[in-house]
Each structure stands twice: as C-alpha cells, then as structure tokens.
Residue, then its C-alpha position, 0 to 999 in steps of 0.5 A: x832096098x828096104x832098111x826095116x825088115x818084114x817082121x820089124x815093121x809088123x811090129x812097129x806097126x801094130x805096136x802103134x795100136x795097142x799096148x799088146x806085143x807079138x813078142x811079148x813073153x819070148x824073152x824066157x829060156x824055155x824049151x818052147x819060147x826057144x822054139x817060137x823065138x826061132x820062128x820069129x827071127x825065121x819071120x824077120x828073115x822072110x823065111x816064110x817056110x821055115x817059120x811056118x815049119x817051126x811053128x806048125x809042130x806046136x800050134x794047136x787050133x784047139x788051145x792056141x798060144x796067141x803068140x804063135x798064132x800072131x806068129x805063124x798068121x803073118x807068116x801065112x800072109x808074107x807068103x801071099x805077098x803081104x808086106x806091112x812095110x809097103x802098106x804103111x808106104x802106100x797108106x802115106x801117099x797122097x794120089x792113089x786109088x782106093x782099090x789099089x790098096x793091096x796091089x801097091x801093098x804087096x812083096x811079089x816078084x815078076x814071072x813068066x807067062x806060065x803054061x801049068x801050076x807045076x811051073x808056078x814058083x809061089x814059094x818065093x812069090x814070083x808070080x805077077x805078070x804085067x803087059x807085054x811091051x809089044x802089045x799096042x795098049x801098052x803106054x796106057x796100061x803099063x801098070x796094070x798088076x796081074x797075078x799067074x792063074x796057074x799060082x793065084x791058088x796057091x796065095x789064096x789058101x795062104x791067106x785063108x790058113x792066115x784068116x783061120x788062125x786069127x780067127x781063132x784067137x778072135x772067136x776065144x776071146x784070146x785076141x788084141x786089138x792087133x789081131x783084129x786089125x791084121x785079120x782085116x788086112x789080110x781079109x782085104x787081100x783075099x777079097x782082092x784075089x778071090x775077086x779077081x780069080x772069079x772075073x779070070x775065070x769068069x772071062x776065060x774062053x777055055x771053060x766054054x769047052x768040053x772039060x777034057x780042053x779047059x785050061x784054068x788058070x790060062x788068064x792072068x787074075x787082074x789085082x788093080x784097077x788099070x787090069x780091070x780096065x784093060x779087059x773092059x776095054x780090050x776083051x773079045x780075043x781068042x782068050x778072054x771076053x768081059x762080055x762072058x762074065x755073069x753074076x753066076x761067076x761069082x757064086x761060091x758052093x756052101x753047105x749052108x745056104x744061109x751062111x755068109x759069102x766068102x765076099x761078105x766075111x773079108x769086108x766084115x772082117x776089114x769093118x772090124x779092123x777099122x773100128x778096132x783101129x779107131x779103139x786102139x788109135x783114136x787119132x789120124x792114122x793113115x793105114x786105117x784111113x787106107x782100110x777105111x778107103x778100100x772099104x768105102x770103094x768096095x762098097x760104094x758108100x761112105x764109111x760112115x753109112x757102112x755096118x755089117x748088115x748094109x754089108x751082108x745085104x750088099x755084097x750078094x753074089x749079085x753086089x760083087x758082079x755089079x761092083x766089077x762091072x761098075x769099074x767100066x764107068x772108072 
C-alpha cells in the first residue's frame, strides 16, 4: 500500500521544480476557494469524479483561475491512471526501458476480457489485461501490459481534456513551469495510448470486414515494449496480424492539412517539459531524466540533437510507422 497519496506526491513533486504551488491561495475563507478546497481534498482521495464534478462548475476555458486548472488538469490525468507517485518510483530505477515509462507510471487495475464498451469500468480504471496463463508464450511475455480496446477511448479523452486545460494556462500566459512539466507527462502518456489504439486497430482482423461485422476495440492496445514484441513475434491468428499494419493506420483526419500531428504535439509538449524542467532544476533530476529518455527512444536520436523542427519533421505518419515496426529488431 502507498504511504503518500496521489495528490500529495503531485505536490512534492512539482513543488521540487518551482517555487509555484497547486495551492497557493486556497487558504482564504471565501465561498470559491471553499469550493476548490473541496476539490482538492476530493483529488488527494483519488476521488477523481467528484473533483472533476466540483470544479467543472467554476472553471471557465475563457478566464481561467490557474489553480483550478492545475486542479482539475490532474484530476483528468488520475483518472487516465497517471500516478506521480509511480512515476518518481519508476524514474529511480536503475534497469528499465525507455518506452516503459508510462506503463510502469500508471494506477490501473486488471479486468476481464471485455466483449463491449458498455461492459468497461474505466471510472475506476480496471481496465489492463495481461496474457493468459495458458497461452504457451506465457514464461516469455508475462509481463507484457495491455490496455481493454473497448476502454482505451475512455482514457484518451481524459488525457486530451487534461492537455487542453494546461494548454490553456500555457498559451495565456498564465502557467508555471509546473504547468509545462505536467502537460509533458500527460503528452507522454497520450502518445503511448493513441499509438498504441492505432497498431490494435491497425492489426485487428474484424475492420477487414463488411462494417455491419467490425468489432473495434476487440484487440487489446499494447503499452509496453514486451506487448509490442508479443505481437511481432506471434501474429497472424484469427484476431490480429502485425503484417496488416500499414503506414495509413496512423493518419489522423485534420482540418488543417498543415497542422501538426497529434504524435507531434505530445513530443513537442514532452520537449518542452524537459527544458522547463532544466529551468526550474537545474541539477540531476531523475523524472526529468525519465521524460528525456522517452523522448530520445521515441525519437530515436539523443536528446541533445532533438528540437521541435527535427520533431515536426520526424514524427510524420510515416515516423511513427517506422518507430513501431523498428521495435522488431528490440
């Protein structure tokens, strides 16, 4: 059992960055900072509803109040299964993989293998699945992370609401460095997901057929390297095949043609948080370090070569194909 709660290590640590803090001014009597007081103490419980209940009533995207946008940014992210505590634990490991960042970062539960999306419990996050025992891979890839395809939806809207909060305070001006930092960490996570939902659909041998027999969210998203290497190496069933991914499965319907990816925006925003990192501590840190490592593997350069236009150019649709199909030679 955790001796620091969620919301207690979301303090500690970004308070360890800046001299900003998620509660400064929550002390005063008044009828709002009650209000986003409440909201606080609902977060430190991991009530994440209730705190995103609270504080949605008084949280405008037009005027925000930073400190219910700090607020109800994390609750968005404890609801997707960020947990700052794992994440200071994972960052002091000494052998991890770079990719397992969020994986071995995040506050889910196990679940059943679901047939629908009416059957998924994300609220309460159970929804990783793992390898059967009886399947004969097992000894190999017991520790290959997976999340429910029918829920993986659920957990990205989460984490973009999360994004588009922090944003906010970031594009008016209104942020701390903490703000930065924690928009990175929840960038990381999206761009595990929604990379992961794109090879699962991508492989999912169900979209081949007439629409009125698709079942999406039949193949388990995979979230960490021993996932991705599972279905390398033991594709071509009556589900799923590696061999139907194509470069295409990545694409993502824009607007804007000339706009940025959404692949492209959650390593710009982890960049980011790594140089504000490097502003507010300019000493070792190891979650920075972390951040920095994710970023490098994703990217497949040292950090020191990356910048957002290497990242912009890069990370194409054609990028994010090749960095998955390069996990074959892991």
């Amino acid at each position: 059992m955790k001796t620091t709660t969620t919301m207690l290590a979301l303090l500690l640590f970004l308070s360890g960055c800046s001299n900003d803090s998620a509660f400064e001014g929550i002390s005063s009597d008044s009828g709002r900072d009650a209000v986003i007081e409440e909201a606080a103490i609902a977060l430190d419980s991991r009530d994440y509803a209730t705190t995103i209940q609270i504080l949605t009533e008084i949280y405008t995207a037009t005027s925000p109040d930073p400190r219910v946008s700090r607020l109800l940014s994390s609750a968005y992210m404890g609801r997707a299964g960020i947990d700052f505590v794992e994440l200071i634990e994972y960052s002091g490991q000494g052998e991890r993989e770079d990719f397992d960042m969020v994986a071995e970062s995040l506050a889910l539960s196990w679940a059943p293998e679901l047939d629908d999306e009416s059957q998924c419990d994300a609220e309460t996050g159970a929804v990783l699945t793992s390898l059967d025992e009886s399947d004969s891979n097992y000894d190999v890839y017991k520790t290959a992370q997976f999340i429910d395809g029918h829920c993986i939806g659920y957990l990205i809207d989460d984490l973009e609401q999360a994004q588009y909060i922090l944003k906010i305070l970031v594009e008016g001006d209104l942020h701390s460095l903490d703000d930065e930092i924690q928009l990175g960490v929840a960038s990381a996570a999206h761009f595990i997901f929604v990379t992961g939902n794109a090879v699962a659909d991508g492989m999912n041998y169900s979209l081949s057929l007439k629409p009125e027999d698709r079942k999406p969210g039949t193949i388990p998203v995979p979230i960490n390297m021993q996932a991705y290497l599972y279905y390398i190496n033991f594709s071509g069933g009556i589900r799923y095949d590696w061999s139907r991914l194509n470069e295409g499965d990545f694409g993502v319907e824009a607007d804007d043609p000339q706009s940025l990816n959404p692949y492209q925006k959650d390593l710009i925003d982890i960049y980011r948080a790594v140089q504000a990192f490097f502003r507010a501590t300019p000493e070792q840190n190891r979650v920075r370090d972390s951040l920095g490592n994710f970023l490098a593997f994703a990217m497949q350069r040292p950090m020191d070569e990356i910048d957002v236009n290497l990242i912009t150019s890069t990370m194409t649709t054609a990028g994010v194909y090749n960095l998955v199909n390069s996990f074959s030679a892991e």
